[in-house]
C-alpha positions in Angstrom: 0.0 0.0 0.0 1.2 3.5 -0.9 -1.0 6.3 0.4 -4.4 5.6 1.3 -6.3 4.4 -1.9 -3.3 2.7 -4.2 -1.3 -0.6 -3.9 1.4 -2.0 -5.5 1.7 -5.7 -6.9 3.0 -7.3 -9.7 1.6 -6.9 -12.8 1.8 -10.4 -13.4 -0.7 -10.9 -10.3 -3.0 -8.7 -12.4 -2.5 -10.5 -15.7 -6.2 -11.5 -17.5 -7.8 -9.7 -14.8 -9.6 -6.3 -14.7 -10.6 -4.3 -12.1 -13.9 -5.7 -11.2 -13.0 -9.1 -10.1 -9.8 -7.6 -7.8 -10.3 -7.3 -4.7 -7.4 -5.9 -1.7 -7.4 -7.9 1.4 -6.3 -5.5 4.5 -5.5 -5.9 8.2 -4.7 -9.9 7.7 -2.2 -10.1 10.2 -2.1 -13.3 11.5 -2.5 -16.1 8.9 -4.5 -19.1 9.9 -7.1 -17.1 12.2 -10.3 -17.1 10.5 -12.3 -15.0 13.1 -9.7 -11.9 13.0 -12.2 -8.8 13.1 -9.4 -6.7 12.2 -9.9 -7.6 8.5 -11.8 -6.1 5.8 -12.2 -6.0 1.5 -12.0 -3.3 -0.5 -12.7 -3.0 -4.1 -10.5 -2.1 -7.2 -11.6 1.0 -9.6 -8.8 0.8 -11.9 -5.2 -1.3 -12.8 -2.4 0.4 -13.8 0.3 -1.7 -15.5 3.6 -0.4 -16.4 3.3 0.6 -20.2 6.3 -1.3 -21.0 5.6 -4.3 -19.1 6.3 -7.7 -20.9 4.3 -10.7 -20.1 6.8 -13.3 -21.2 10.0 -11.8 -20.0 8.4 -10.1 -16.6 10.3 -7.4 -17.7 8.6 -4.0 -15.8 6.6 -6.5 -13.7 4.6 -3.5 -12.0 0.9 -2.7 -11.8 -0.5 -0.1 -9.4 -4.0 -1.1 -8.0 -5.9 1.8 -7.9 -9.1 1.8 -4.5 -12.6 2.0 -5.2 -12.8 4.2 -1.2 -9.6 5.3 0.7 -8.7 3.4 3.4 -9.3 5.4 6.9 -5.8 4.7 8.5 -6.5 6.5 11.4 -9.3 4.1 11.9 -6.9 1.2 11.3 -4.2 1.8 13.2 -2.5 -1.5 12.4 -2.2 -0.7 8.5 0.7 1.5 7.3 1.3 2.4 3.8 5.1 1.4 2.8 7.7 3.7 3.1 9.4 4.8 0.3 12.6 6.6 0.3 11.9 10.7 -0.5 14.8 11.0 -3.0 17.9 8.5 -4.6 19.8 7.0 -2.8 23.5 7.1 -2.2 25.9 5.1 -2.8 29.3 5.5 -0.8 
């Protein structure tokens, strides 16, 4: 997750699939318990592939998952958006 309505995958994950039968699983923190209350669904407007992406050779393997509602984070407490560094980095 990056910001409050996008999430990163694979574009590979999103191959022969459109935004209608994509769903983003959230707060699943503990694998295995089914009765986690923590957890909820939320809908897919739109994909966003890398233009350059290349089925066979994975090449630019990147899609960006676009949320049908933001995701309150205040609300959710246990979900955090990744965090990306703010500029290159360095190499020494």
């Amino acid at each position: 997750m990056v910001g409050d309505r996008y999430v990163i995958t694979s574009a590979e994950c999103t191959d022969l699939k459109t935004a209608n039968n994509i769903s983003v699983l959230f707060g699943d923190t503990t694998l295995g318990v089914a009765n986690d209350t923590s957890r909820f669904f939320l809908n897919v407007s739109e994909i966003r592939r890398h233009p350059e992406y290349h089925k066979l050779s994975k090449q630019n393997n990147i899609a960006l998952l676009v949320l049908s509602s933001s995701v309150d984070l205040k609300a959710h407490p246990n979900i955090k958006p990744a965090c990306l560094p703010s500029s290159e980095p360095k190499l020494d």
